[in-house]
N, C-alpha and C positions, 0 to 999 in steps of 0.2 A: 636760508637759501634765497627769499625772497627779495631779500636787499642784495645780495651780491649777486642774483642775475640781472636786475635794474642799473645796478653801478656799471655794470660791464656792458647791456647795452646802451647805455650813455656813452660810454668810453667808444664804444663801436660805431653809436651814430655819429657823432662828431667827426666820426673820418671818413664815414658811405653816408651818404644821404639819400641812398634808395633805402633805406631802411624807415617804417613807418610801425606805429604802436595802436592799437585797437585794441579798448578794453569794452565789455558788457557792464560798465554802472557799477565797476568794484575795486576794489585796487588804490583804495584811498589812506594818504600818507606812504603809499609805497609811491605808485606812478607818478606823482605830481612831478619829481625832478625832471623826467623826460620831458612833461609839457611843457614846462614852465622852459627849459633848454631847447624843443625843438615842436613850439604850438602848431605847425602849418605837416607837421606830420604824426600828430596826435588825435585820434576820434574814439572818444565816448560812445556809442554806439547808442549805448540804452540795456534795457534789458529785451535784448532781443539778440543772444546769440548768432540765429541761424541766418539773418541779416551780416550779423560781422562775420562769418563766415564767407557768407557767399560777394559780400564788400572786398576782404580780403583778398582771395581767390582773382576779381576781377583787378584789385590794383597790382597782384602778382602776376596777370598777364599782361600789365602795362609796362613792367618792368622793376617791380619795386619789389621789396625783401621784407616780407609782411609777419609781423607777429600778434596775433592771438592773446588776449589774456583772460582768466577769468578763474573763480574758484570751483576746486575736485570737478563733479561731474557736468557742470555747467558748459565749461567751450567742446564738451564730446560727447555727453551720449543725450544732451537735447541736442545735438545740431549735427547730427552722424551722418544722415543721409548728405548734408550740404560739404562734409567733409569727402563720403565716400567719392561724389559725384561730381563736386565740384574743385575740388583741390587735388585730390587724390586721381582720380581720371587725367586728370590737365596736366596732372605732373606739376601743380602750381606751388610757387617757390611761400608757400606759407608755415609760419612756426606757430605751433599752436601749444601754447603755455597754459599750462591744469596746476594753479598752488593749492596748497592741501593735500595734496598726492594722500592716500590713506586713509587713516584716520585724524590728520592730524586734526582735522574738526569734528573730531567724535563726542562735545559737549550739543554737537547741533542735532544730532542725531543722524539715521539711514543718510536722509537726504540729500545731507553732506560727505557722506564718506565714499572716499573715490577710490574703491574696491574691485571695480571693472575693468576699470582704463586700461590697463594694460595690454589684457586678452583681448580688447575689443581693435585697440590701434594697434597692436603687432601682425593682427589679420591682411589687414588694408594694404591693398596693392601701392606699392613707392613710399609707404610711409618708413621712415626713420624713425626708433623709439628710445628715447633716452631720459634715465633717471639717475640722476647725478646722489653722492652717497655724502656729501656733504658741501659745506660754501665753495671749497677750494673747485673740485669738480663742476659746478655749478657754474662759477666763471670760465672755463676753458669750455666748458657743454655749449655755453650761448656762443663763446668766441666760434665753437665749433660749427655751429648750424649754421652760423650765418656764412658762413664760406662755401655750406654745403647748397649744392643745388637740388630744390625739390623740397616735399613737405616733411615736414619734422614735426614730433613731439616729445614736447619738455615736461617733465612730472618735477614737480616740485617740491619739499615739502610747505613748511611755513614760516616760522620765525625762529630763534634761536636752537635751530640744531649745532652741534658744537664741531669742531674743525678737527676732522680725523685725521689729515695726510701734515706731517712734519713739514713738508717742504712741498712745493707744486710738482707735482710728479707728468708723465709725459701721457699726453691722451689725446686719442683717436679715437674716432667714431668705429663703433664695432669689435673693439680690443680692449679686454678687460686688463686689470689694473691688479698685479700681484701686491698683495701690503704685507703679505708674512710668506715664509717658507714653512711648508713640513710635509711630513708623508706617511701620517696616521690617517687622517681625512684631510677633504676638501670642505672649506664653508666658502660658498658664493653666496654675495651679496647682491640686492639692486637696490636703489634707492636709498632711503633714509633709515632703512636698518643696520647701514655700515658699523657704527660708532660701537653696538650692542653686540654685534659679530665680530669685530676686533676684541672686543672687551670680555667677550666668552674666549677666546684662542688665548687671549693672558692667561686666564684664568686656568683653561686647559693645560693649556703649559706646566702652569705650576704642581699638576698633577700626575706630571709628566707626558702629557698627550701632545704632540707639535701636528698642531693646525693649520693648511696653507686658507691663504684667505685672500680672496679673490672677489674684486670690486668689478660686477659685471654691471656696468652702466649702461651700456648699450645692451634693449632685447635685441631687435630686433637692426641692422642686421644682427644676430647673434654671432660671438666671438669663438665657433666649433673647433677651435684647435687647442685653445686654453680648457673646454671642457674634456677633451680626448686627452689631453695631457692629465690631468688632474683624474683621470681614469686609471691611465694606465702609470703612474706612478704613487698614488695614494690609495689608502686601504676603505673609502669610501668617500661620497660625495653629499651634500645636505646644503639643499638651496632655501634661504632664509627671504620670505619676500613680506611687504604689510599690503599683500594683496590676498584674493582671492583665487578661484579654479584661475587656469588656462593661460598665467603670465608665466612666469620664471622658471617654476620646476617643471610647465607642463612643455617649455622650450629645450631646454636643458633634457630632459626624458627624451625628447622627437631625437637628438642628436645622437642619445646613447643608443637606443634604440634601432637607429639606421646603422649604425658604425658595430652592434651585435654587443656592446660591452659588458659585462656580467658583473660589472663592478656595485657594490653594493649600494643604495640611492635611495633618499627621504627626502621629506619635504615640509618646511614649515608656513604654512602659509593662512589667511583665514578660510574659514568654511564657506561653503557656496551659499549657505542659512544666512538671510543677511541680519545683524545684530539687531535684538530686542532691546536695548536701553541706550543709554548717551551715556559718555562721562569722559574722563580725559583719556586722553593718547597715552599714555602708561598705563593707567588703568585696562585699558580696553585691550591694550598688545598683550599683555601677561597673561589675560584671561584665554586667551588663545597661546600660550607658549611661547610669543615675542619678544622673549629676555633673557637675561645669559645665565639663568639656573635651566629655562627650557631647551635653550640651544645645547648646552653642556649637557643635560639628560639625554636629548637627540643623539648626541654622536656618542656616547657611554654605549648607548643601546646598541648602535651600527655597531662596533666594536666589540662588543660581547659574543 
């Protein structure tokens, strides 16, 4: 995901040159192409998040279309107040990019895994939250912020997630992305569990179960029509997130909830306990039910 949102804004700045790149001291072998293509709008910052923040923020009131880079919980929740107060108030036109989204540095252990982000930036007043569910979406996500006016965030994951959409399918900000039809259950997806949730609906299929499946990119705004729809024509609903409390299902819930829907609703996501050990991104997802024997038990269960 990493490389195809850097290709893409290469491809972008080359044609706005209000567009400028701030990273915190990380992003090496990824970011170089930008510098090396556009040095006079490229700053290293340092490790000093809450500086590129509030850097940002100020070249976004000068006019410029400001992105953010740094890994999981590093450009948000060391630098939240500078997000709440200073970007997020201002309505400042800043993109703040989190790679790792998850676990996917779950050999670094806690301190790396960006388990929060979700809940914490769906909150925030003006903020846009979007986690693209593979490369393909990850390119249209960057095309899309940059056109969008106002603060954005991009959850990433990291390197070789593999390419789920056959063909570039059509995306907006806020309007999820049908990839299957069916009307046993709904799976909603965010982020980089898409590939795992497609691959359980095969799978289901073959069992005879048809699973619609539903690439909810954008939380926040949230896509509440595609949820209500996915209510009231499927026999249940199972949002599959690599986060913890308060992103996806706790979004997805507020809307059923308001709307009175009695349709039947789980949730696969991690525990609020935040993980005892390190080890890899498969390892760590399974252990919490992140894979398509736990997805497929989830909706077995709804359906019984």
């Amino acid at each position: 995901m990493r490389t195809a949102f850097i290709e893409e804004l290469c491809d972008l700045a080359a044609q706005e040159e209000r567009i400028w790149l701030l990273c915190g001291d990380l992003g090496y072998s990824v970011l170089e192409r930008f510098r090396d293509r556009f040095p006079n709008r490229y700053i290293n910052v340092g490790v000093a998040e809450q500086n590129m923040t509030g850097m940002a923020a100020g070249l976004a009131m000068c006019g410029k279309i400001v992105f953010t880079y740094s890994i999981a919980n590093f450009p948000v929740l060391r630098c939240l107040e500078q997000i709440r107060n200073d970007v997020c108030y201002h309505r400042a036109n800043v993109k703040i990019v989190a790679v790792g989204g998850g676990l996917a540095y779950g050999a670094q252990g806690y301190t790396h895994h960006g388990v929060e982000d979700l809940a914490v930036m769906r909150v925030l007043p003006e903020m846009t939250v979007i986690a693209p569910g593979d490369p393909i979406e990850t390119r249209l996500a960057t095309r899309a912020i940059v056109h969008h006016e106002g603060p954005c965030y991009l959850r990433l994951g990291k390197a070789g997630e593999p390419t789920v959409h056959p063909a570039e399918p059509h995306f907006e900000i806020g309007k999820a992305i049908k990839l299957r039809e069916g009307n046993c259950v709904t799976l909603i997806s965010i982020g980089g569990m898409l590939a795992t949730v497609v691959k359980a609906a095969e799978c289901l299929a073959e069992d005879g179960i048809q699973a619609r499946v539903l690439s909810m990119h954008t939380l926040a705004p949230l896509d509440r029509d595609a949820v209500l729809a996915a209510a009231a024509e499927t026999g249940g609903i199972i949002t599959v997130e690599e986060h913890g409390v308060g992103g996806l299902a706790s979004a997805v819930a507020e809307v059923l909830a308001a709307e009175g829907c009695t349709v039947p609703f789980r949730a696969l996501h991690l525990p609020r306990k935040p993980a005892s050990h390190a080890g890899s991104q498969e390892a760590l997802r399974g252990a919490h039910g992140l894979s398509v024997e736990g997805i497929m038990d989830k909706v077995k269960a709804i359906l019984s």
